[in-house]
Every structure is written in structure tokens, then in C-alpha cells.
N, C-alpha and C positions, 0 to 999 in steps of 0.2 A: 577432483571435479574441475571441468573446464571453465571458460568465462561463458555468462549468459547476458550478462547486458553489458553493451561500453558506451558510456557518452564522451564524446570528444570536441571540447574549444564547440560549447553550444553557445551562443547567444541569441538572445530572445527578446522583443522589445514589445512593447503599449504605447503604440505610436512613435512618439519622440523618447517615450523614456525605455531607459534600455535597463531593461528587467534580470537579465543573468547575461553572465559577464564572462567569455570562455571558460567556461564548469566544463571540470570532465572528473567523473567516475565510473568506477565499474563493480561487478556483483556478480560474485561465482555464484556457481553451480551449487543451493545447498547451503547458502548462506541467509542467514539475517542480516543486514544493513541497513543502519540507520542515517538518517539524514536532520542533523538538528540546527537548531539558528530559531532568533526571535520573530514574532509577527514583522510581515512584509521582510522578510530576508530572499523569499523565493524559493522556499520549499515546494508551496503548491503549483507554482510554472514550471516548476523542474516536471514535477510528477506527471503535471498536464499535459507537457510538451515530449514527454515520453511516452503516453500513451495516446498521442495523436489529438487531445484535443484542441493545443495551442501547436502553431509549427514556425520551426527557428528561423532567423534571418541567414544564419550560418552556422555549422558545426554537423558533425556527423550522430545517428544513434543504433548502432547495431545490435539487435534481441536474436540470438541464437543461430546467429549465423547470417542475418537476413539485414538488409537498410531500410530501416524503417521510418529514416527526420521526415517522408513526405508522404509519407502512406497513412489513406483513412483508418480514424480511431476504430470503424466497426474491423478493418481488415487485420489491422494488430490483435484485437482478440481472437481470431480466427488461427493464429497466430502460437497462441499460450498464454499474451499477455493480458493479465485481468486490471483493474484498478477500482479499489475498493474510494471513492470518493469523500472528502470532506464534509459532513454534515450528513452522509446518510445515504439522503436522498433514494427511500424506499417509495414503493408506490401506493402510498399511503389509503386508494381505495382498493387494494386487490388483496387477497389473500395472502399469508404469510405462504402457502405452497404455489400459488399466481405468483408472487414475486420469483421464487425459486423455478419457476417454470422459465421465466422471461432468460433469466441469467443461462439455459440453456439451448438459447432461441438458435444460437450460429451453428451447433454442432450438427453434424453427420454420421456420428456413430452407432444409432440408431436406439431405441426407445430402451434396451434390456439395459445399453452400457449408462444412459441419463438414469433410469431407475437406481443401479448401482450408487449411480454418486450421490440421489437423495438418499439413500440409507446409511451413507457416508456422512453427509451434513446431517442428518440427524442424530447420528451416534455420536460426534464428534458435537453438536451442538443440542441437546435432547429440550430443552428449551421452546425449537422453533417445533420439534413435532410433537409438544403438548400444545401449541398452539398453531396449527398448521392449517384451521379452518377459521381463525380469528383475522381481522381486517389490520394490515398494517400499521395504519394510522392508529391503531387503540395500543399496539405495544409501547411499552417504557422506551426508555433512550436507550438503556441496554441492549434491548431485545432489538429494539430496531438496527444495532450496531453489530450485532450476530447476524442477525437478517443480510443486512448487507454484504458482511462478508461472506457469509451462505450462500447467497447469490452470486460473488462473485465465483466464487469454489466450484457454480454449478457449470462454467464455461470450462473445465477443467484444463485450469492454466496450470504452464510451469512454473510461472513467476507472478505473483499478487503483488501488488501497488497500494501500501494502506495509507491514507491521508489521515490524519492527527485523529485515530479510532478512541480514544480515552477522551476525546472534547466532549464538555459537559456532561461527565456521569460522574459518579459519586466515587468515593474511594476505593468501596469494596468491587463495585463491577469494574473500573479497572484493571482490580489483581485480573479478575476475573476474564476479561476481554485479553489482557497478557498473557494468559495462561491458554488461551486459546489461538492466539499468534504462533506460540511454543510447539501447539500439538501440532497446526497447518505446516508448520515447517518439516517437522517431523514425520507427516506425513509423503514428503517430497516434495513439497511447493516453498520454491526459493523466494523470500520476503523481504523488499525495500521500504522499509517502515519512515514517516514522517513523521514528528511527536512531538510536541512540547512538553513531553512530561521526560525531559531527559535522561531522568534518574533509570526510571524501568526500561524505557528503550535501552540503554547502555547498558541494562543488567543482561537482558535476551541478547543485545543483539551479538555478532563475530565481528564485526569491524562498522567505524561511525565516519561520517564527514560532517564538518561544520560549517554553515554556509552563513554567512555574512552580506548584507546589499548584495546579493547576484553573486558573490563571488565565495569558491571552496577556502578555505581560512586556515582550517589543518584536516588530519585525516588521519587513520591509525586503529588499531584494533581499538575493540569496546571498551575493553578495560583499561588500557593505555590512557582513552580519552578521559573516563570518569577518574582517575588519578591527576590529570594535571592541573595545576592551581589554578588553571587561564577559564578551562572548561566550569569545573567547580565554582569559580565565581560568577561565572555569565551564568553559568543553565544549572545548577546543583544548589542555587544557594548557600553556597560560600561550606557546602557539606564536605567529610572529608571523605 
């Protein structure tokens, strides 16, 4: 499988402070990759600024062929690229099948091929269509975090963009929300995961970066990473 996303010598500033720091990574075709580091390290500017919400002072970012550091976030999903966002952020008065509506608002391919993929998010997520006439805002944290990423599934991207999806939910939906990372992959949507839950990111994912103040710190397959004593002690809790 070839390369789908490359960032290259990105940096990205808030104002005077200069938020990532020549970061570059890249993410085959078909891959999980994960991206870990503590609060404020710049996980979420990375991801933003990859999917056009933030855009760089310098550095290049190429998604399947195409340059995309200065191109609108709505044009990148037009694109393949989805990004499943931090906290949620479902539309907490519309339907749980209104949100999934929304997330196939850019497509072109016409009303049979969008049907298809809801019967896709629902098989793969059956969750959201036992509750598919219920109002957003009344689902759990869980549900809202399948929601999301249902929504994002409905733009049928090549590549999902997930922001820290296990914040704030209990132990067991986690497995559970992991186990549903596993299958979107495997259905053929290559996945750049954000996590602070190190341990399960590294367990899914093919290969991790670690990002420190703005800047990449090491890199290497997943299991490589969760082996090293450096990783293990920052982000494993000193596990072995």
C-alpha cells in the first residue's frame, strides 16, 4: 500500500507562540497510526491543521496525492479526508439519523450509494440504529462517540482523523469504542488516531509517533514503542 498522508517541516503558531515545531509524519495506505504525547504537546494542532482547520506558517501537507496546508477544511473532506473531532461535538438537537445525514452533506454519489453507507454505520455500529430517532443530546458519552465517528464514516473518507475518542468514558466503552477503530480500519479506512490512553492506542495501532512541546521525539512501529522504557514511563505508567 502506498503513502496517503505526508506532513512535512509543519509549523504552526497562536500568535507569538509557536505551537509545532517542523513535525513531519506520514501514514500508509491501510495503516493505524497513532500519535501520543501529554496534554498541550500538540496533538490537537497537528490534527487540526491537517484537516484545514488551523493552517501552518510553513511546512507542506500532502493527502493522496493532492497539497492540501492551504486548502478549505470543507474542500479536504470532499477530498476522503474526515476528522472525527475532540469532545464530540454531535448536534446535540437533531436526530441521531440528522446527524448521520449531515456527515453526508458534500457527497455526489447519489442517494442509493449514502443509503448503503447508512446500513454500513449501522451494522458496524447497531447502537446508533436502535436509537436512530432519539435526539443527540440524550445519548451517553459512548453513544455520542459512535455517533460521531458514524458521522464521520458517512462522508466516506479514505482516511478518519480520530481526536482522543476514549476521553471521558468508562473503561468498558473504551474497549468498546477500540474495537470499533479495529473494524473502520478493516473496513478500509486508514486511521490517524490521537489518544491519551497510550496503552490501547499502541495495542491497535501499525506504527506511533511521540510528540513532545510541538516537536516529533521518537517514532517506530507500535509495538516497538510500547517496549521502550522511555515510552513506558511517560505514557504506560512505568508498565512493562
Amino acid at each position: 500500500m502506498g503513502e496517503l498522508l505526508r506532513v512535512d517541516n509543519l509549523n504552526v503558531y497562536y500568535g507569538s507562540i509557536h505551537a509545532i515545531k517542523d513535525l513531519s509524519l506520514h501514514v500508509n495506505e491501510g495503516e493505524i497510526v497513532t500519535m501520543i504525547g501529554a496534554n498541550g504537546a500538540g496533538k490537537t494542532t497537528t490534527m487540526h491543521t491537517i484537516s484545514g482547520l488551523l493552517k501552518s506558517r510553513s511546512g507542506s501537507i500532502t493527502y493522496d496525492g493532492h497539497l492540501i496546508s492551504k486548502m478549505d477544511a470543507y474542500k479536504i473532506v470532499t477530498l476522503g479526508l474526515a476528522q472525527c473531532p475532540e469532545g464530540r461535538r454531535v448536534f446535540s438537537g437533531l436526530t441521531v439519523q440528522e446527524n448521520l445525514e449531515l456527515g453526508a452533506y458534500s457527497r455526489k454519489d447519489g442517494k442509493a450509494a449514502v443509503q448503503d453507507d447508512f446500513n454500513m454505520v449501522f451494522d458496524m455500529l447497531p447502537r446508533l440504529k436502535e436509537r436512530r430517532s432519539q435526539l443527540a443530546g440524550t445519548l451517553s458519552g459512548g453513544e455520542q462517540q459512535m455517533l460521531a465517528m458514524g458521522r464521520a464514516l458517512m462522508s466516506k473518507p479514505k482516511m478518519l482523523l480520530l481526536d482522543e475518542p476514549s476521553m471521558g468514558l468508562s473503561p468498558l466503552l473504551v474497549k468498546e469504542i477500540f474495537k470499533t477503530i479495529v473494524r473502520v480500519n478493516e473496513s478500509g479506512v486508514t486511521v490517524l488516531l490521537v489518544e491519551q490512553n497510550a496503552k490501547m492506542a499502541l495495542n491497535i495501532a501499525t506504527r506511533g509517533y511521540v510528540i513532545e512541546t510541538g516537536n516529533i521525539t521518537m517514532e517506530g512501529k507500535a509495538s516497538d514503542l510500547a517496549d521502550d522504557p522511555k515510552v513506558r514511563q511517560a505514557y504506560l505508567g512505568g508498565a512493562a
